[in-house]
Structures are given as structure tokens and as C-alpha cells.
C-alpha positions, 0 to 999 in steps of 0.5 A: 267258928266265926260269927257266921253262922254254921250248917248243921253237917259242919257243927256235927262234925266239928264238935266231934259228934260225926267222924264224917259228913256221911255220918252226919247226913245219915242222922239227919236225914233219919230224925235223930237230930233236934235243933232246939228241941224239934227235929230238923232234917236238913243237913244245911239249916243254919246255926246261931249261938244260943242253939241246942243240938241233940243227937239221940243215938242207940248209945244214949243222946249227947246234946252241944250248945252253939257259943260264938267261937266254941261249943258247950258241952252238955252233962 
């Protein structure tokens, strides 16, 4: 990542959350993804660093933090 921000579809799938774009549309779009903590249906909002995103899926929820070039994983 760049100091630009990032979409969420894109953060999804680089951070290895989502093997694809359609995987990460479908999360979206059903309300299993929170951007700080609310839910955020659209594919394209816009990440900065200092965000955290939280994806809660039958297997358990996995949370990854927006940091400048990387991203931090969560315990």
C-alpha cells in the first residue's frame, strides 16, 4: 500500500482475508464487515491508517488494522 488510501474490496484481499473480489463483495454486501467498529456495506469506502477492519465469519472473526505500508494482525 501507498499512502493513498485503500478500498476495502482491495484491503480484503490483500491482507488475505478474501481469495477473491467476489468473496469480498459478498461479506460486504451481507454486513459481515465492520470498519471501526460499524458495519460498512460498501465495497469502495475508503481506508486510512489507524482503521480497523473485522470480518465475522461462521469460523470465527479476524480483525487487521490499517498501518501506512503493512497491516497489523490482530490476536
Amino acid at each position: 500500500m501507498s499512502d493513498e488510501p485503500i478500498r476495502l474490496g482491495q484491503f480484503l484481499k490483500f491482507t488475505g482475508l478474501a481469495d477473491t473480489g467476489g468473496e469480498a463483495r459478498e461479506w460486504i454486501q451481507a454486513g459481515k464487515v465492520t470498519v471501526d467498529g460499524d458495519v460498512e456495506t460498501r465495497r469502495g469506502r475508503q481506508l486510512a491508517d489507524g482503521m480497523v477492519v473485522e470480518v465475522t465469519l461462521p469460523q470465527g472473526t479476524t480483525r487487521r488494522a490499517v498501518v501506512g505500508e503493512e497491516y497489523d494482525p490482530f490476536s
